[in-house]
C-alpha positions in Angstrom: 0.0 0.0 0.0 1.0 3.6 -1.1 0.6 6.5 1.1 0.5 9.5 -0.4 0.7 13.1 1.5 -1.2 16.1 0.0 1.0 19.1 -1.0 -0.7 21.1 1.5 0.2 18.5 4.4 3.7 18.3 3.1 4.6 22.4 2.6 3.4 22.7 6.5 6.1 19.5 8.3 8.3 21.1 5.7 7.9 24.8 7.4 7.8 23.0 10.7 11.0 21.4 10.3 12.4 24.8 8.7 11.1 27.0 12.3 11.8 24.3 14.6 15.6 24.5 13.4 15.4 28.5 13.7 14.0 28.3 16.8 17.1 27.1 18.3 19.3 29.5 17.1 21.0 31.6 19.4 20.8 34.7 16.8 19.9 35.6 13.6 23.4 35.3 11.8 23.4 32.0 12.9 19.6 30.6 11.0 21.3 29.7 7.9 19.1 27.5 5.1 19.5 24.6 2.9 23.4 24.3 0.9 25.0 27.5 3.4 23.9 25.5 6.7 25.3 22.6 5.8 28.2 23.5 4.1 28.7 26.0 7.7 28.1 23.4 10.2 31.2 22.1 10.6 32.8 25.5 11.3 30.1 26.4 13.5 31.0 23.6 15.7 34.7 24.1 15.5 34.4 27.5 16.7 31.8 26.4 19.4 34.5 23.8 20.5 36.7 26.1 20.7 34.5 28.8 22.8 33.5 26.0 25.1 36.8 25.1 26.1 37.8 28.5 26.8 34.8 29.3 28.7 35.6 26.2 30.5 39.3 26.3 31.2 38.8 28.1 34.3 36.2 26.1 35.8 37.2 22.8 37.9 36.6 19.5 36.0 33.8 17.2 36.5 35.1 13.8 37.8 34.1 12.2 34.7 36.4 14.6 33.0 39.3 14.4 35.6 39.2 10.4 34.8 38.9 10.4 31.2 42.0 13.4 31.0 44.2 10.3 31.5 43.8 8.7 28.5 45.4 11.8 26.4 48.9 10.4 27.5 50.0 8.1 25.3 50.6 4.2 26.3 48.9 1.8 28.1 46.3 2.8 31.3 45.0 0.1 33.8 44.1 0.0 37.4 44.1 -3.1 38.5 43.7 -4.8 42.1 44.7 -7.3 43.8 44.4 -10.8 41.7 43.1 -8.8 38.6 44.4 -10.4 34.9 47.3 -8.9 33.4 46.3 -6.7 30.0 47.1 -9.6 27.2 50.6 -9.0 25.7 49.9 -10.2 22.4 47.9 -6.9 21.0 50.0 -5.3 18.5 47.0 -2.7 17.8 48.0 1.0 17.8 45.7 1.6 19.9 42.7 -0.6 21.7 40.2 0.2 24.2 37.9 -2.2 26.3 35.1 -0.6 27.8 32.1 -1.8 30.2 29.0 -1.3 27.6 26.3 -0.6 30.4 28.3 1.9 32.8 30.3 3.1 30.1 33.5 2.3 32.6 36.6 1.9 30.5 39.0 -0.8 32.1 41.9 -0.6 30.4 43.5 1.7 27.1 46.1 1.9 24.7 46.7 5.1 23.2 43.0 5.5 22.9 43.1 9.1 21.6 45.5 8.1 19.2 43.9 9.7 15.7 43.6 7.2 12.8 41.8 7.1 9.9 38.9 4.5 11.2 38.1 3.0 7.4 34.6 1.6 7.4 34.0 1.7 11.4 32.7 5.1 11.0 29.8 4.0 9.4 29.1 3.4 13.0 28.7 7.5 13.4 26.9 7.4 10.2 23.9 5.0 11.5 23.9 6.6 14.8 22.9 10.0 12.9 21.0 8.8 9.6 19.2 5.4 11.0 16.4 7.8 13.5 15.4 10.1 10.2 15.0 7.0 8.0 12.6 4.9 8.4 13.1 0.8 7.3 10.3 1.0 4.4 11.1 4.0 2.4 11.5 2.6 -0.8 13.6 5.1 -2.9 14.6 4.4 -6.6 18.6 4.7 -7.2 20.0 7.4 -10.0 23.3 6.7 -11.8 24.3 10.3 -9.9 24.0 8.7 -6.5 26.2 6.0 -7.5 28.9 8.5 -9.3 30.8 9.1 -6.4 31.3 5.5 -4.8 35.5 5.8 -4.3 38.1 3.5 -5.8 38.2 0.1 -4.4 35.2 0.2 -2.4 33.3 -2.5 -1.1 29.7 -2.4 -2.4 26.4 -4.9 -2.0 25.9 -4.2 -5.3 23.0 -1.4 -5.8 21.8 -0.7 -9.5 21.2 2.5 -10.8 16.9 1.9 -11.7 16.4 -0.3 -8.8 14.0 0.6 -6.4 15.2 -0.2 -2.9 13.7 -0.4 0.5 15.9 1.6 3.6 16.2 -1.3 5.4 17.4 -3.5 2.4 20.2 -0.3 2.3 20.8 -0.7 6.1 21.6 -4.5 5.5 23.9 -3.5 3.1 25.9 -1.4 5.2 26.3 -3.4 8.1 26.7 -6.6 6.5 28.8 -5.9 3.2 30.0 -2.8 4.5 28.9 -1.1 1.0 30.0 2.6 0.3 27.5 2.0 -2.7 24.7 1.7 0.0 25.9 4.5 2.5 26.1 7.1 -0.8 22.5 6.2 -1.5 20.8 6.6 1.8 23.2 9.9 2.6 21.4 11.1 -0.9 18.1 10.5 0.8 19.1 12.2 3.8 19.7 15.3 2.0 23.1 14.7 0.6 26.9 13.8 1.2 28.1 17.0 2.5 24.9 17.3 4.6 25.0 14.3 6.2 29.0 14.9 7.1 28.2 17.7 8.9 24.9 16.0 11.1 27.8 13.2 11.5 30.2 15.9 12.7 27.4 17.5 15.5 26.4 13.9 16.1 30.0 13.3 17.6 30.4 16.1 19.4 26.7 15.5 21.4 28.3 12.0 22.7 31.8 13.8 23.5 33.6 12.1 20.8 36.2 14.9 19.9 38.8 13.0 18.3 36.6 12.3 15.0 36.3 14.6 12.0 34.5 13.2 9.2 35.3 13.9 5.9 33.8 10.7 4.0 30.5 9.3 5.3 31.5 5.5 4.3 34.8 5.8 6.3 36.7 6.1 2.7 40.2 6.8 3.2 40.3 10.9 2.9 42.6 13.5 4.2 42.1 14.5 7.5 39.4 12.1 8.3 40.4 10.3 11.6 38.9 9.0 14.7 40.3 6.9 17.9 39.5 4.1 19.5 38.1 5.9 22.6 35.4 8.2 20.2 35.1 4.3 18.8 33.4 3.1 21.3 31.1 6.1 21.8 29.7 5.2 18.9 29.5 1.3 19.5 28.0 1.7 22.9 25.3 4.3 21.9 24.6 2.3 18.8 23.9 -1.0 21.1 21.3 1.0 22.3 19.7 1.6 19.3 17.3 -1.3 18.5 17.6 -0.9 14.8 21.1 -0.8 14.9 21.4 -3.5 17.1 19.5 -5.7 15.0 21.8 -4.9 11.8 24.9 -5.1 13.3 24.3 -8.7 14.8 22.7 -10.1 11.4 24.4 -13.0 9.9 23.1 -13.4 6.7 20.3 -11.5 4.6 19.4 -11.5 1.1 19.2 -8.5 -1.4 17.6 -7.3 -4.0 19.0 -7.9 -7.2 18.0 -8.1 -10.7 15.3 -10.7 -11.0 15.8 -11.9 -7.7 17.8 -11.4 -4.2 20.7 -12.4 -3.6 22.6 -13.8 0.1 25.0 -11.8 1.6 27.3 -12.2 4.5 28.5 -10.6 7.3 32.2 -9.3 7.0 33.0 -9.6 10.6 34.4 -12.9 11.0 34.2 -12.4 14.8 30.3 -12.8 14.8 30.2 -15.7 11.2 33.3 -17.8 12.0 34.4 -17.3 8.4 37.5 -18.0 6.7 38.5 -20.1 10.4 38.1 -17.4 12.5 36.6 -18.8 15.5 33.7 -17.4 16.1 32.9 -15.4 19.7 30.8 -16.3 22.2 27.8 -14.4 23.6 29.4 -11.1 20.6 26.8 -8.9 19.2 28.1 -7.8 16.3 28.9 -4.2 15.7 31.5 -3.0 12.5 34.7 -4.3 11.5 37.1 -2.3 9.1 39.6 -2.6 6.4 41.6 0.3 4.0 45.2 0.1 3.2 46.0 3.5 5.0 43.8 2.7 8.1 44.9 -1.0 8.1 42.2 -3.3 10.0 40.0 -2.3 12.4 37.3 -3.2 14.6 34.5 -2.1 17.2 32.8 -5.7 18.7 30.5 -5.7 21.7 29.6 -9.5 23.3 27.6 -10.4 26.5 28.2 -13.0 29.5 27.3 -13.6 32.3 24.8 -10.1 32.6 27.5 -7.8 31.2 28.3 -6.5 28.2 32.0 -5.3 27.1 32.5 -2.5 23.8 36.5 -3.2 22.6 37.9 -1.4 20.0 41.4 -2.2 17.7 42.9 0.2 15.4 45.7 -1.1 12.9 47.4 -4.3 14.4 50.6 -4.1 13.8 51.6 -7.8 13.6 51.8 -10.1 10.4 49.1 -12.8 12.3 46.4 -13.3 9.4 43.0 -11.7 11.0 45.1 -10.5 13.9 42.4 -7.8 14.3 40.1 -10.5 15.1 42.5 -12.5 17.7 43.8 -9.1 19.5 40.0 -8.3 20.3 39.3 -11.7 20.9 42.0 -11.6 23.8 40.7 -8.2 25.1 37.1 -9.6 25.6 38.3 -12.7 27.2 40.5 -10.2 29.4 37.6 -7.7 29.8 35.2 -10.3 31.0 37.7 -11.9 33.6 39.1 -8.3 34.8 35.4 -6.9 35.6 35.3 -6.2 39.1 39.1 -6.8 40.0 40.2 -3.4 38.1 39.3 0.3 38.7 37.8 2.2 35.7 40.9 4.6 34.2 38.0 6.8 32.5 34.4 7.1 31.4 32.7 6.4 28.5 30.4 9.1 28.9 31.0 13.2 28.1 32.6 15.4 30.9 30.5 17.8 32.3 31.6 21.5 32.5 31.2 22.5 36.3 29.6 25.9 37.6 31.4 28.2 39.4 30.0 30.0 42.3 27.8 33.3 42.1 24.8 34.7 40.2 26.7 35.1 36.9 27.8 31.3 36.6 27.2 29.8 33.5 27.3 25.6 33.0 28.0 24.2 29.6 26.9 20.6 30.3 27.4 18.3 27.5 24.3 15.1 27.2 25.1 12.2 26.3 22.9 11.2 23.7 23.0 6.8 24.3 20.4 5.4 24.2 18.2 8.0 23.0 17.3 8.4 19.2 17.8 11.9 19.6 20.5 14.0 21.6 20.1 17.5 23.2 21.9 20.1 21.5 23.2 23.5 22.8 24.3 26.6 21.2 25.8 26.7 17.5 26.1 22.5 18.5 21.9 23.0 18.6 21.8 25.1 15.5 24.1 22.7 13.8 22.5 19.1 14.5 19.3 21.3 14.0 19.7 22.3 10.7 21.3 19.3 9.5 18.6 17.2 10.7 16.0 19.9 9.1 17.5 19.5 5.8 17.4 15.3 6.2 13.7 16.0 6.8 12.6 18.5 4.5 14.4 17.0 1.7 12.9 13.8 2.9 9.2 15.1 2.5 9.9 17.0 -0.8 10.9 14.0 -2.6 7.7 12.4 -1.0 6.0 15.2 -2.9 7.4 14.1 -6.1 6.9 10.8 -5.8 10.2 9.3 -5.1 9.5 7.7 -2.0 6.6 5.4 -0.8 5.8 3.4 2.2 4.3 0.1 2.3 
């Protein structure tokens, strides 16, 4: 079944979105429409960065903040106790972190700050913004422009320009084939590449991840684009959270829609298949594994035992072991799950909070953490930026309604 929307219906969420976006503006210069606000939005958070922190410097940190500050020096951070495991000498990764899922309690880090080009474990960030603002049974029908701009050496699912395609097929494409063809499509629905870089970019900073800059949606290698394995496991934690995403990111197999009839696809994360003789992990619920020749391998897994569920991320083993990405987070979850409760957290998962100072004038800055919630609270240019990125998504979203290039069934 078709629904259809009448134009007058559609012209009135599309001025809703519009002054809802405006409405959180701090000031005029800052209610920018369409192509200037999202082509500004990455500045205006930059420079709100930058006023928040010097705003801030003089106030005393928040203890979240104090305990996460650690994890800026470089090298390995544990606390453990008497008895507690020793970390496993045999990761090699540049940089690893193993976090409780549930408190967001990280019990032990290498270099987790450490910025690295994340390859295809970004599309982490990219579901966490684009997966609440697109419905599973949009169908949309693929353009040959979409597809134009799919990078060298991608891995694709293989969507066909003239193919109409559900959102959810999409979503299975992404998590499971890890397809830059699918990710350009549904940013195109969202309101377009650059757009949805910059909703990616606000999206980060509303979790605290301020490590990441995203230049490429799909996690295609580009200059400047990096992430850690700390801002990592934001995005893994807050995405366990999300039903949808949970769902995807634990799928197996699926089929897809090809030309005459679907096709199966497969997981790439040998962690959760047990492909290619990677032993398969117990209790693991999926997530996104990684892979460019300038990132290396890398890898954000989750898994559950015993009531308690463990995030650990590995960027770029360094050793020649074949799937070593696989067998360094294998260790860390084994380690992770024997070390709960026999090793102080070294820092928290979850965004510091600015502090107020004394007096009538005092001003807080507090940062929300947006896990488990579809939608984060925004402040300042941060509001106006997630605001009008997410505006655009929408409005763009019910235009093409309007002409007929979506349906639901």
């Amino acid at each position: 079944m078709t629904i259809g929307f009448s134009s007058r219906t559609v012209i009135c969420c599309s001025a809703a979105c519009v002054v809802g976006a405006l409405a959180l503006a701090p000031s005029p210069a800052l209610a920018r429409t369409g192509a200037e606000a999202a082509a500004d939005v990455e500045t205006a958070v930059a420079q709100t960065d930058a006023e928040s922190v010097a705003q801030a410097s003089p106030l005393p940190p928040s203890p979240s903040a104090s305990r996460s500050s650690a994890l800026y020096r470089p090298g390995t951070h544990v606390h453990p106790r008497a008895g507690a495991p020793k970390v496993p000498k045999n990761v090699s990764a540049r940089s690893w972190l193993v976090a409780d899922a549930d408190t967001g309690d990280v019990l032990a880090a290498h270099n987790a700050h450490l910025k690295l080009p994340p390859a295809s474990t970004l599309k982490t960030l990219f579901a966490l913004t684009v997966l609440p603002v697109m419905p599973a049974a949009v169908r949309h029908t693929v353009t040959e422009r979409e597809l134009a701009g799919v990078g060298d050496g991608s891995s694709r699912v293989g969507v066909a320009a003239g193919n109409t395609y559900r959102a959810s097929d999409l979503w299975r494409g992404v998590f499971l084939n890890s397809g830059n063809d699918a990710v350009h499509v549904l940013a195109a629905m969202n309101g377009g590449w650059r757009a949805t870089a910059a909703q990616m970019q606000a999206k980060a900073r509303t979790l605290g991840a301020r490590d990441t800059r995203v230049v490429s949606p799909d996690g295609y290698d580009a200059p400047g684009q990096v992430s850690s394995a700390y801002d990592l496991a934001v995005f893994g934690r807050a995405g366990l959270r999300n039903p949808d995403f949970a769902g995807y990111c634990a799928t197996v197999e699926a089929k897809f829609p090809g030309d005459g009839r679907p096709f199966a696809i497969q997981n790439t994360n040998r962690l959760l298949t047990g492909a290619d003789g990677v032993k398969p992990y117990p209790g693991l619920l999926g997530v996104k594994n990684g892979y460019t020749s300038h990132a290396g391998n890398t890898l954000v897994a989750a898994a559950r035992r015993g009531g308690r569920t463990l995030v650990v991320t590995v960027m770029n083993p360094q050793s020649n072991e074949h799937f070593a990405v696989y067998e360094e987070t294998r260790s860390l979850l084994d380690w992770g799950f024997r070390a709960a409760g026999r090793v102080d957290p070294v820092a928290s998962l979850d965004p510091p909070r600015a502090v107020a100072q004394a007096g009538p004038t005092a001003t807080a800055r507090p940062a929300t953490a947006a896990v488990g919630a579809s939608y984060a609270s925004w402040t300042d240019a941060g509001a106006v930026a997630g605001a009008a990125g997410l505006g655009a998504g929408a409005v763009a979203l019910v235009l093409r309604l309007l002409r007929g290039r979506f349906t639901w069934e």
